[in-house]
Structures are given as C-alpha cells and as structure tokens.
N, C-alpha and C positions, 0 to 999 in steps of 0.2 A: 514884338517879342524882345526888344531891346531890353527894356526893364527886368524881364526872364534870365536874359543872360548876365547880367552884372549879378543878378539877383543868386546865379549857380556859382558864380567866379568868388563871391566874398562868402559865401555859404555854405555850399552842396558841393558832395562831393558824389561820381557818378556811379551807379551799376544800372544793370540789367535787373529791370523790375516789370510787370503784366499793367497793364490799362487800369486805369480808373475812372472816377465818375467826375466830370466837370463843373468845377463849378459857375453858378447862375451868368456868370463874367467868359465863362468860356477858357479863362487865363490857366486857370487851379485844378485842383479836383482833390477828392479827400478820398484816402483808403485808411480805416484802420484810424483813423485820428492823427494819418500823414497829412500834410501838407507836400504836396508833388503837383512840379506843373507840365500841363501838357506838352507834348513833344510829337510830331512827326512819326507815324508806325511807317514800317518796310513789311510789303506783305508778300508773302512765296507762296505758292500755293502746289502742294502735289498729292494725286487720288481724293481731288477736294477738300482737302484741310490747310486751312489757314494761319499761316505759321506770321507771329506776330515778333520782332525784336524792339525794342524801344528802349533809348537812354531816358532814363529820369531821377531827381534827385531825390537822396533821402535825408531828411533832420531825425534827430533825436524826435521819442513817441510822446509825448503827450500824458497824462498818469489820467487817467477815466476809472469811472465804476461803473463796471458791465452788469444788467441785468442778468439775475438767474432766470434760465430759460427751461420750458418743458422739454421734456424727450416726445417726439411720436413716437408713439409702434398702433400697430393699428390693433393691438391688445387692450390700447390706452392705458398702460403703467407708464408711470412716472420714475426717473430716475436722473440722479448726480452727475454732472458734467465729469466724463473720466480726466484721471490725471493724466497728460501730456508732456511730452518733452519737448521744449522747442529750441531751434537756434536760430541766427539771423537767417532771412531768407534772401533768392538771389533768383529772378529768373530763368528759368532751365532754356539754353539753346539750342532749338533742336536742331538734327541732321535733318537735311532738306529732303533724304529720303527715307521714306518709314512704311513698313512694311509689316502689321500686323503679324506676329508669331505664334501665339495663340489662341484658340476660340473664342467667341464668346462664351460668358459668363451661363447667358439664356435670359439677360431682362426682357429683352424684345419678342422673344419667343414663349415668353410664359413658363421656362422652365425651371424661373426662378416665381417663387410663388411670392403674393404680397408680405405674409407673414416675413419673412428675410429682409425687407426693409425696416428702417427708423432714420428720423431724420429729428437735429435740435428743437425744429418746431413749424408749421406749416400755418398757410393763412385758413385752410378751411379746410376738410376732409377731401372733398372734388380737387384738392392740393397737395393732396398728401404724399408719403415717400412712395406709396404704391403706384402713384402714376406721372415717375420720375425713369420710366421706363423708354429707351430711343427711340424713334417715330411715332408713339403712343400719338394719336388724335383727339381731339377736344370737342364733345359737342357745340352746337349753334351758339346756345347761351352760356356765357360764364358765371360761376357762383354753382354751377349741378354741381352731381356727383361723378361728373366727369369730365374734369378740366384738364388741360393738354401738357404737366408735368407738375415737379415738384415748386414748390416757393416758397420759403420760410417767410415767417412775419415779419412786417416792417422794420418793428423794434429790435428784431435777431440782430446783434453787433458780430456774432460769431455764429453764423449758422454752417449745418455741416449735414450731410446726406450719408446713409450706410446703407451697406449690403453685408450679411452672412451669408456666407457660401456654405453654410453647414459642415464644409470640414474643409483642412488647410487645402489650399490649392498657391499655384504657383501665380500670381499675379505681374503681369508683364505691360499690360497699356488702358488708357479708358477714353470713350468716345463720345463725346458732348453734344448737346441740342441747347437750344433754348428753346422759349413756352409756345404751344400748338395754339394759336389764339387768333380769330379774325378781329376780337377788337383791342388786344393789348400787343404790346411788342416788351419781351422781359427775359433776356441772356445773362449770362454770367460770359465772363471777359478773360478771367485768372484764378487758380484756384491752387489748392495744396493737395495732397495726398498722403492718407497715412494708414497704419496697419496695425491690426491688434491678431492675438489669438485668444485671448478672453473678454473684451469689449471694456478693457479698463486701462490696460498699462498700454502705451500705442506708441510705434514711432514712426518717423516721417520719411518720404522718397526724398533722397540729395543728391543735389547738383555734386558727380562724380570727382571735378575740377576745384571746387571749391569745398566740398564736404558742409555748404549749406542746403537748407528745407530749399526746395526745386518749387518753383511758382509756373505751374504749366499755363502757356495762353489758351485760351477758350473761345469763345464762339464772338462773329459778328453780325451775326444775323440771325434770326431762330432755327431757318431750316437746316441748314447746312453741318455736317456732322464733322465733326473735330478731331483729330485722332492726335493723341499723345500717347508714347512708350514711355514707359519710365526709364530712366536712368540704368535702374538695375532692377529684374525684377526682385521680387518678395513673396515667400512662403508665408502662408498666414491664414486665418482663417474670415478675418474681419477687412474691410476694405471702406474709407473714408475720406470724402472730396468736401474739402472745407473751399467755398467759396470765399476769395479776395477781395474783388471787383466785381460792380456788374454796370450795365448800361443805366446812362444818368436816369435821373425820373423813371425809372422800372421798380422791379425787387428782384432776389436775389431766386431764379428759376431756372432747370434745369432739365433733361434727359438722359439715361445716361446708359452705354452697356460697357460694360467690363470685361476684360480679355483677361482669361486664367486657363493656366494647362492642369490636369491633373496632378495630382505628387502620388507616390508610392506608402501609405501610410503601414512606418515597419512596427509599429508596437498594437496595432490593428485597433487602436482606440477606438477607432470610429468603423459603423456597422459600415461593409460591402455594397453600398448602392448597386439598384437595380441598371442595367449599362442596356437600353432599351435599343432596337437596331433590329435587323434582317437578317435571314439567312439565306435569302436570294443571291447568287453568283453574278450579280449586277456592277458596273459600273456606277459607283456613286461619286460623281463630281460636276460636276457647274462645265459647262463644254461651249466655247466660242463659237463663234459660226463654222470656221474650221477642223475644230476641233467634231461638233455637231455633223457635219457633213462626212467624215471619216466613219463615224460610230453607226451613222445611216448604212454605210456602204458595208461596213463590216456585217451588220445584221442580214442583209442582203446576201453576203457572200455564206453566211453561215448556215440561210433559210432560202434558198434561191427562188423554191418551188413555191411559200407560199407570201414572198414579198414582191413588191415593184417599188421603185424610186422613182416620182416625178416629177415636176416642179409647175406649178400653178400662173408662174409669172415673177415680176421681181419689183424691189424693193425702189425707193427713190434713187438712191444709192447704189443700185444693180445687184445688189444680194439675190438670190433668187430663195423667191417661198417654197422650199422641198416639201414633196408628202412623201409617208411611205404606207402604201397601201399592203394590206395583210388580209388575203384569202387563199381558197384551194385552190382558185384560177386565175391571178391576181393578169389584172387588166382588159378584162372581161365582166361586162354585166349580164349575169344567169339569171333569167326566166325565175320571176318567183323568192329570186333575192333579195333582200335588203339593203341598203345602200347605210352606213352609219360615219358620223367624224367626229372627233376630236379636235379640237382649235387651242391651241396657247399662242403664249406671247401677244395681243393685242397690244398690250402695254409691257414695254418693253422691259421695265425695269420689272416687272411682275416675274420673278424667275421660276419657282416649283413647279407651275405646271408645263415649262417646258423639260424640264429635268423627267418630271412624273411620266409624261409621252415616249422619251428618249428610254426610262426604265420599262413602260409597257409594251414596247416594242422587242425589248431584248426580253422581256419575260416570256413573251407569248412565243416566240421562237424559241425559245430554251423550252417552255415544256408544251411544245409542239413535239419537238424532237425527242421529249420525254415518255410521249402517248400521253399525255395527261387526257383525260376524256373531255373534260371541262373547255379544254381549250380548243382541241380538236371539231367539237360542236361548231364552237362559238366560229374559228374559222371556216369551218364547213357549208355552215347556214347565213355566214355573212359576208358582208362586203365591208374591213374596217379602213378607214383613213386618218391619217395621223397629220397634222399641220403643229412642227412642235413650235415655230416661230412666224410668225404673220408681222410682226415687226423686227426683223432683225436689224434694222440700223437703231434703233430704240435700245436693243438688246444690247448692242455692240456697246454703246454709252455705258451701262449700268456697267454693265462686265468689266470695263477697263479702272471704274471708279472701285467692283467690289464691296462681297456682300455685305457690308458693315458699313461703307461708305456714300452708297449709293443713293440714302437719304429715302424719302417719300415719295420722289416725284422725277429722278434725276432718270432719264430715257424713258421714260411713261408715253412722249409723245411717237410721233416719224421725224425724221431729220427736216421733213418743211413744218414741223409742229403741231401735224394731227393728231388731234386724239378720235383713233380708227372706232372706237367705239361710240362715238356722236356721227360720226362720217356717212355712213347709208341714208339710203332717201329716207324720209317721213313719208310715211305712206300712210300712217294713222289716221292724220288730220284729213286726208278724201277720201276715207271710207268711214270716219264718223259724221264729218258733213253729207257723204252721202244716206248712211243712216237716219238722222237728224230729217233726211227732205221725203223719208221712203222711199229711196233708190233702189235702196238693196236687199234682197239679190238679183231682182228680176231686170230691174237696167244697171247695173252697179255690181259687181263679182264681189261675194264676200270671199276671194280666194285670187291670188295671182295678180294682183296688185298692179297697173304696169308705172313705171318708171315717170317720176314728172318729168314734163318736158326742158324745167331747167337744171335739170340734173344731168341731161345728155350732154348739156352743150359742152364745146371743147376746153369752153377757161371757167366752168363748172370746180368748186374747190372740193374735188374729189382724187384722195390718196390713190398710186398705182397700186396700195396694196390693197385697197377696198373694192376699186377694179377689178382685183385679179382675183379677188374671194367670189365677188358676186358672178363672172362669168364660168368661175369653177362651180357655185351653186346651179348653176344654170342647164351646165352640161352632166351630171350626173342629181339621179332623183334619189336624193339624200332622203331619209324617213325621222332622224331622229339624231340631234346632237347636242355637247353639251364646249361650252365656251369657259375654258378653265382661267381665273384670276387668282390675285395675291390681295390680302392685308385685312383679309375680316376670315371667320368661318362663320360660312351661312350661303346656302341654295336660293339663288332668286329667278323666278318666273315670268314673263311675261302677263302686260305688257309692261314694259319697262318705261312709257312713258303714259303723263297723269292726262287724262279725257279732255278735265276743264285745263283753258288755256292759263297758262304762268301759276299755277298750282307749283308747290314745292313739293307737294307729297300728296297721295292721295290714292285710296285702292283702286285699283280699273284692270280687272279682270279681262281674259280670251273667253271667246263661245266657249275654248275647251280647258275652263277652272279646272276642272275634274281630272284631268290627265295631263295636265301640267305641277300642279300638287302633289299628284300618285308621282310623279320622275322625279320633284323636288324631293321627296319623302325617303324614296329608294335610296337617293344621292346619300342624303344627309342619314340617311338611318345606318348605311354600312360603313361613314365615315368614324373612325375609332376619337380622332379629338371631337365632334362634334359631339360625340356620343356619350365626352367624359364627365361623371354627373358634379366632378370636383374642378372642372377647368372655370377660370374667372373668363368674362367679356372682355374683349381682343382689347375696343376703344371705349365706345359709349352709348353702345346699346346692347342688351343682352338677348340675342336671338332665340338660346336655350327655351324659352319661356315659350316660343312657340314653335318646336320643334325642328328650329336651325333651320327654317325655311321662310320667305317672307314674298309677295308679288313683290314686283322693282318697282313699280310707280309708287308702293306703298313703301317705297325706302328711303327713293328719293328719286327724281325724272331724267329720262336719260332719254330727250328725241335724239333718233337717227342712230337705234342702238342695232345691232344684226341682230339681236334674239327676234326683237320685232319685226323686222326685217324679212329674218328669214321664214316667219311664221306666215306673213301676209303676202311675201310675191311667191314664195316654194313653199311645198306640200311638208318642209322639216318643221317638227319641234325642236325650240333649242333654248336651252337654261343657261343660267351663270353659274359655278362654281367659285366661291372664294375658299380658297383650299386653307392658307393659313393666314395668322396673323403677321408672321414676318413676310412681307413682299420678296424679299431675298435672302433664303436660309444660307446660314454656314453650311458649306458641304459636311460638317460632321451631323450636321441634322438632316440629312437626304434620306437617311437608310430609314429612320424613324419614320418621317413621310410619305414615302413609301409604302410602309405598315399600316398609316391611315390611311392612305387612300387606295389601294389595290383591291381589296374586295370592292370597293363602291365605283370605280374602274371597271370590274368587271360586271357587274349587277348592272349599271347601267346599261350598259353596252347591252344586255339580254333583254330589257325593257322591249325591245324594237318587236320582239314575237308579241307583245301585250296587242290587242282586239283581234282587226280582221283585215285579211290578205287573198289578194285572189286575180283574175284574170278576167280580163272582158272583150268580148270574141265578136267579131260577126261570128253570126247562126248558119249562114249559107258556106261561106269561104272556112269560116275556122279560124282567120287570121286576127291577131290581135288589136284590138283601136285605138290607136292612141290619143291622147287627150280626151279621152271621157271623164265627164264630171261625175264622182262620189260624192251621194248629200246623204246626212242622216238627219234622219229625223228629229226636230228638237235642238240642234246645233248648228247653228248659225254661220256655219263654216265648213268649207268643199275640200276636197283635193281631187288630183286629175291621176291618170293613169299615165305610167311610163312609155315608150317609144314602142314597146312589144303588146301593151296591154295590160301588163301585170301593175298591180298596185297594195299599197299597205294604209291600213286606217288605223293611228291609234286610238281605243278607247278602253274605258276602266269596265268591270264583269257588267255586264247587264243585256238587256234584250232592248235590240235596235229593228229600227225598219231602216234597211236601206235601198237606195235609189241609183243606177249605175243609166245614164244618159251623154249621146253624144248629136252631134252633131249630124242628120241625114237619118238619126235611128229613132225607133221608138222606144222609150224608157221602161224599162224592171226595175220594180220593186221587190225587194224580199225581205224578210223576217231573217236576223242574224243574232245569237247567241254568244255573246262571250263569258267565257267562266274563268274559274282561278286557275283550270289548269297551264301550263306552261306550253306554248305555242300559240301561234295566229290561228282564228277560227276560218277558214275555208269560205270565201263567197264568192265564188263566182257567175259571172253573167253572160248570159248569151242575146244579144242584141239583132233586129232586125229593122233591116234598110224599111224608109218610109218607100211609096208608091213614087212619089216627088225625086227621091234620089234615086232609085233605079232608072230613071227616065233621064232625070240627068247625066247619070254617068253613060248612060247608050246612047244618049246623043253626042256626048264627049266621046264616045269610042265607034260612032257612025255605026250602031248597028244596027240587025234590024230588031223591031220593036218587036215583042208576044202580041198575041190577041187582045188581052186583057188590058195593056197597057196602050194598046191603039185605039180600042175602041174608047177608053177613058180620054182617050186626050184627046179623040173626034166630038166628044161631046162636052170636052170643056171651052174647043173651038165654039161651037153651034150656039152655047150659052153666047160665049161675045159677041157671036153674029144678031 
C-alpha cells in the first residue's frame, strides 16, 4: 500500500465515500469512471445492519458517453431518463443506532402490487423490478420467471430501481438485500436516493452536514438486510435507489422495502384508500416471551372458567413452552370429546402465527363472554390447545433483530441450531420397508409407529423442544391439528416426506388422501389472501392454480417433519399452514391477518366433528377399552381408542365398514354412515371377552372357574395327555 499512499499525498484529496468494485490487481476499483483506491472498511453493526465508514479518494470524473437506457415497467412502455438535479456526493454517516420510524412501504408483503415498480433496465423479466422485493426467494434455476430480485443490465452505467406509492407519503428509511441466488452471489454495496412527485423533476436525500447527495452503504452479503434512515425524511410520491457500487464480478442487484408513514392529503387530490384492519378489541402487536406470558395470564384472569395455562416443558434456554387450553372444563378430558391443537413458532423467526394464536385466544374469550353461539359450541364440544411458541429462543433472535430486520432465516433454528421441523423420528422409511416385504398390518402396525431405537439414546440429536411436543403428543389423544408457518400462502399435507429415497420432490400420498385434502381445502378455502383471485405468488410458484393446497413431498421433502410424525406414531391429523408471505409482519399488518385467517381458524378447528366418534365398551362390565384398534375398510391406516374408550375417526361423507378390535376380545364390524351433516356419526361397539381371556383373568384373580370354563379346559388337558 506504500505506492497507495504517496499516490493520495500528491493527489487525492479525502472524504467519505461507499465501496466499489476492485480492480483485477486488487489495488483500484472503478465507481462511476472514478478512479479510487481500496481502503480498509470499519464495520458496526446494530439490529443486523451493517454500517460501512471508508476514507477514499476522489479525482476529477472522467467525460464518458452513457448509453440510453430502456425504462422497465412491466407495462413495457418506454420512456426518457427524467431530468435530475445533482450535486457532489458525500457518504452519509450513519448514527450507530437506527431505529425504524415508519412502516413498511408493503413490498414484502404484497401490498405493493408489481404494477408500482419500474426500474432503468433489467437483465430479463425473472429480473425485473417486481421482484426487487425484500426476502423475495428465487427458484432452483436461474434464467425463470422467478429469480430472487431486481438486476439491471450489464451495460446499465446508471441504473436506478423505483417504487410509486400511489399518493405522497412521508418517506423516512429503505432496507436492502442483495440476489436470492444458489448459484450467483450479486449486492449492491452504495447507493443514492431520490424523490419525485411526478416521475420527472426529482431531487435527492443530503448529507444534513454537508448539504451533499448522501451515498448510503448497502449490503455485504446477499442475505442480510440493511437498514438506512435518511438524513431527513421526504413527502413525495415517487421514491428512487440509484445504485453506486456493487460487488466486483456481479451486477448491479437488489431487494428492497421502503419505510413511509402516511401524510394527511389536504386538497383531497387523491381518492381515500380502502384502510383494511379489524374490529376485534384485540391486542395487535408482536409480544416477547414476556410480554406473551403476561397476555396468557390476562386472558386466564379475564376467562378463568373456560382457560388453563400450562407449560409442556422448556426450551434449550429454559423458556418454558406455555399452552393455554380453552374448554368448558379446561383440565379435564370428557368422555366423547375431542382433543384439537394449535402449534406456532416451530421456526422461530416465523412470527404471525404466533401473534394469530395470542389473537384466538383473546377472541374466543371475548365472545365467549359475549354468548356468541358459535363460540360457545365450539368450546363446549371441544377440547382446544394453544402452543403459540415451540421455539421461543428462535423467537427471542428474530424479535430483538425485528420485523424488517430479521431477514429469512435469522432465528428459524433452536439456540443448538435445530430446525424442529426435520427433528422427530422418520418413521416413514420402517413402515414403507415394512410395506415393500408385506409386513403390514398383520406383523407391522400401519398406526402407532414406535420410536427407533437410536432416537432414544441419550446423545440422540434430539431438541428439548421436540421432546417436550412428543411426550405432550403422547399424554393427551389429540384428533386433529394444524402446524401454523410464515413465507408462502399455501396448506401442505402429508406426507411431507418423498417415498423414493434422495427424491427432491415427488407426490406420496397417506392411506387418508381424502381427508387430508378435505382439511387442506377448509384451511385454504376460508383464508381471505389465499382466496384473493388478484394477489400475485409470494416467490416462485403459484399455488392458486391448484387451490392453495399442495401434498409436502410434492413441494419439496422434509424427513423428520411432525405432520408425519404425528400422523404415523398418534391417531392426530396435522397440516402445514403458511399463513403469509411475509415471515414477520409489521404489527400494522396484524389486524389485517387476522381478517384472513380467523374464519379459517375457526372452520378448522370444527373439522374435528367430520366422520365417526364413539365408544368401545366391554359388553359384560360396560367399562371402557382402552387401546382398541379402529380399522376401516379400504384404508390402510388404524387409530386406537382413548384411556376411557372413547375415540374419533376422521373420514370425508361416505359409507364405511368398520372394525373396532382389542386385545382378549372378539372383533365388531359395523356398517357406519357419514353425511354432510355437521357432527360426528355415532359408532359405537360393544366388545366381548374371548373364552381364552376370561380364563386368564380368573386365574389371575384365583377364582373359581364356571362349569363351562372347567370343563373346556379339562379337555384341552386330555387332548395333551
């Protein structure tokens, strides 16, 4: 670097300027047709943004003739580079602490529609400004139509990314990515910003100190999200991030969401938007584990009679996993009830559908209290469980990062880096090998799976939170659940993982297609975004096409998933839910969320009446059997009766033969009817002891034997004499 320095001392004279691209020497690098040479970054980092300060020097620019460039809009009109105003620029210094003041914009969220974008110019449509959106994901292959942000073309000397917000808003900060990509790596480093309210005349964010154009640092890495405030904000209606610099050998690529507060518009130019939200008396905000734990208790104190609060076990960390159950006898399992749950937060940074749990909680108690009939049922005839966080140290990450900052992935795992959702046994692969040899059912259980043996052992890489689901699965006979996620909309089914081995994708259906489809269908039919016939695809598949429902092995494989899981070792059916595209909403978009997903909230949850429900008795005593096997006919697949007796089979309308068989008894069949009406069809069985287990049990109770049973077993002596 010797030659560097003589080279600044007879030369260059210093500021604060944003990263550029190096050149092949490593020494240089060129921005703009500067000559600058590399220097030493000082990185700070706070809520995961990476704050970049760098001396470098500037010469006079160089006189070039820029290409005219196309406009995108994804209209495909063409249009003139607007007139600009510019002055020296100077890199803006940020305060080491920054603290978002305004909302997003809605790129991440969709509520900014693609039409609102245009960009100078894009390398290919799968490029374009519409999916220059923050955490947007990229399919497998690059070159689709759906590649993981924006890019201008090579030749762009001046490329530049916009958004219209359709009517002036107050624009305060914007939050960067670079390209969603497994095989390219392409950030932007420095960038400009600027403002129009007609898309012509624009002027620029300045450095407050200086009263030059502010050169905000950007990203060093792709994932990782950036967050710059501006200087000051600006009323405007247009908003424009001209890229500086970007990483050497890349191109100039992007993600991006934008923080705008409303403004008051006093000459009413512009029509009233629709202001879309609830009128639920809810708590809508984002709530820490603290905070979460508070809101539990309150609901409790508000609803005493038909809540419990209890905790499942705890986190690596010692969090402890709360439920809050909600019935008419809560802590009591009733003869003939249902068992149903709710699961969020597996991934931790997935936040809605723990917000959505914490909101159905306080609704269902508010219009309990209200008589609402609907709700009143629903508690009366059930048994509900709430788990709003299953990863709360995951949780605890994203939270403190915040919902703009938290990125894709940033608390997804457990604090030892589980992802709880691959974590439970495979129990797949010994019941299709047992299939495969004709094991099963008759030496091989298509139902109740048990545990491999190296899954017990003690340094088995099994979470305390997978632990404490599985033996909470264990102790109560769950009928039906659904496992809420973030970052797509779309209902996935079991199995979640592909038959043939190292398949990436691939259909593989349960014995029970049929009613795993009917629960995906309910899910996705009451959800209002899934339902909107004008909303675009989140990333890079469009689920719409087939009714926002998909099996999971046919999405993509996920061994050691709990839907599987819970399907193959307990009697529960249980789906995926991806509730939205954003992993982590603004709390201004809770109420709205809410809206979608509360009917389908509640429809599911009624699904649990769908087939047949009943009790299986001895015939003599009257008392209940527990673990008897229910086989229907044609499905390949059992469940067992609860500790009393009583049991629930889902099935979709149709006419079954069914089988209720235990263990000591002789097996009933009957003929079972299910229709559209709403409620469980009634089958009950009444079961009687073999000759074999009467004998056994009076010889276990020393007594004395009947006639009938003596003389049988005098002459089963004589025979072995």
């Amino acid at each position: 670097m010797t030659n560097l320095l003589e080279y600044r001392e007879k030369f260059c004279k210093w500021e604060l300027s944003g990263v550029g691209l190096p050149d092949p020497e490593g020494q240089l690098f060129w921005r703009n047709a500067e000559l600058v040479p590399m220097v030493e970054t000082v990185n700070m980092t706070k809520h995961g943004t990476s704050v970049q300060r760098v001396l470098v020097p500037v010469i006079r620019k160089k006189v070039i003739v820029r290409k005219r460039k196309k406009v995108i809009r994804l209209s495909h009109s063409i249009t003139e580079r607007p007139a600009v105003t510019t002055s020296r620029s100077r890199t803006l210094e940020r305060p080491q602490t920054q603290e978002p003041d305004c909302p997003p914009l809605g790129l991440e969220s969709l509520k900014v529609s693609d039409s609102q974008f245009e960009a100078s110019s894009s390398q290919s449509y799968g490029l374009g400004p519409h999916r220059g959106r923050l955490n947007i994901q990229s399919g497998l292959e690059d070159g689709d139509l759906y590649d993981g942000a924006w890019c201008a073309e090579e030749q762009d000397v001046e490329p530049w990314f916009q958004v219209d917000a359709k009517k002036p808003v107050r624009f305060s900060g914007v939050i960067t990515q670079g390209r969603n990509s497994i095989w390219r790596y392409d950030w932007v480093t420095s960038y400009k910003v600027q403002f129009s309210n007609d898309s012509r005349s624009w002027w620029g964010s300045r450095n407050l100190s200086t009263g030059m154009d502010a050169v905000f640092p950007a990203n060093s890495d792709p994932e990782t999200p950036v967050l710059n405030l501006l200087p000051e904000p600006q009323v405007a209606r247009f908003i424009r991030l001209l890229p500086q610099t970007w990483l050497q050998g890349g191109a100039s690529c992007l993600r991006a969401e934008i923080l705008a507060c409303p403004v008051r518009d006093p000459n009413d130019l512009y029509p009233e938007a629709y202001a879309p939200g609830s009128s639920d008396p809810l708590d809508f905000r984002h709530h820490n584990y603290k905070d979460m734990r508070k809101l539990m208790q309150q609901v409790n104190e508000q609803c005493p009679n038909i809540t419990r609060i209890y905790n499942i076990g705890k986190s690596y960390q010692g969090l402890k996993l709360y439920v809050m159950e909600m019935s008419d006898k809560p802590g009591e399992h009733e003869l003939g009830e249902p068992e149903v749950r709710y699961v969020a937060g597996m991934h931790g940074n997935e936040a809605l559908g723990r917000e959505l749990l914490l909101l159905l909680m306080q609704f269902l108690c508010h219009e309990y209290l209200r008589g609402d009939p609907r709700v009143t049922r629903l508690l009366t005839e059930t048994r509900i469980h709430l788990l709003p966080s299953m990863n709360p140290d995951g949780y605890e990450i994203a939270y403190r990062k915040g919902s703009e900052l938290a990125g894709w992935a940033e608390g997804r795992w457990t604090h030892q880096g589980i992802d709880l959702n691959h974590n439970f046994a495979d129990l797949n692969t010994p019941l299709w090998d047992a299939e495969d040899d004709g094991l099963v059912p008759h030496t091989v259980p298509n139902h109740h799976l048990p545990l491999p043996a190296y899954y017990t052992l003690p340094n088995a890489t099994v979470a305390p939170e997978t632990r404490a689901v599985i033996q909470w699965m264990k102790r109560i006979p769950f009928v039906l659940s659904a496992n809420l996620h973030g970052g797509e909309l779309v209902v996935s089914y079991p199995f979640d993982m592909t038959r043939t081995p190292w398949a990436a994708r691939e259909l593989t259906p349960t014995a029970d297609d049929a009613v795993f489809r009917w629960l995906s269908t309910v899910y996705a039919g009451s959800n209002r975004a899934m339902q909107d016939p004008d909303r675009r695809p989140c990333h890079n598949q469009d689920f719409s096409l087939h009714g926002n429902i998909i099996n999971g092995a046919d999405w993509h494989t996920v061994p050691g998933s709990m839907n599987d899981f819970s399907y193959l070792h307990t009697n529960c059916f249980e789906i995926t839910v991806e509730l939205s595209c954003d992993k982590f909403p603004h709390e201004n978009e809770l109420s709205q969320e809410w809206e979608n997903n509360k009917d389908a909230l509640l429809n599911y949850l009624e699904q649990v009446r769908m087939g047949i429900s009943g009790v299986v008795r001895d015939k003599d005593t009257e008392a209940g059997i527990a673990d008897a096997v229910i086989s229907v006919e044609g499905i390949n697949h059992d469940v067992t009766t609860a500790r009393d007796g009583d049991y629930w089979r889902l099935l979709t309308p149709g006419d079954y033969s069914v089988t209720a068989s235990a263990e000591g008894y002789h097996s009933v069949t009957r003929d079972c009817r299910v229709t559209f009406e709403e409620g469980p069809v009634h089958c009950n069985f009444l079961l009687t002891k073999t000759p074999k287990q009467r004998l056994r049990e009076l010889l276990a109770a020393k007594a004395k034997l009947p006639p009938d049973l003596r003389r049988r077993l005098e002459r089963l002596r004589g025979k072995k004499d």
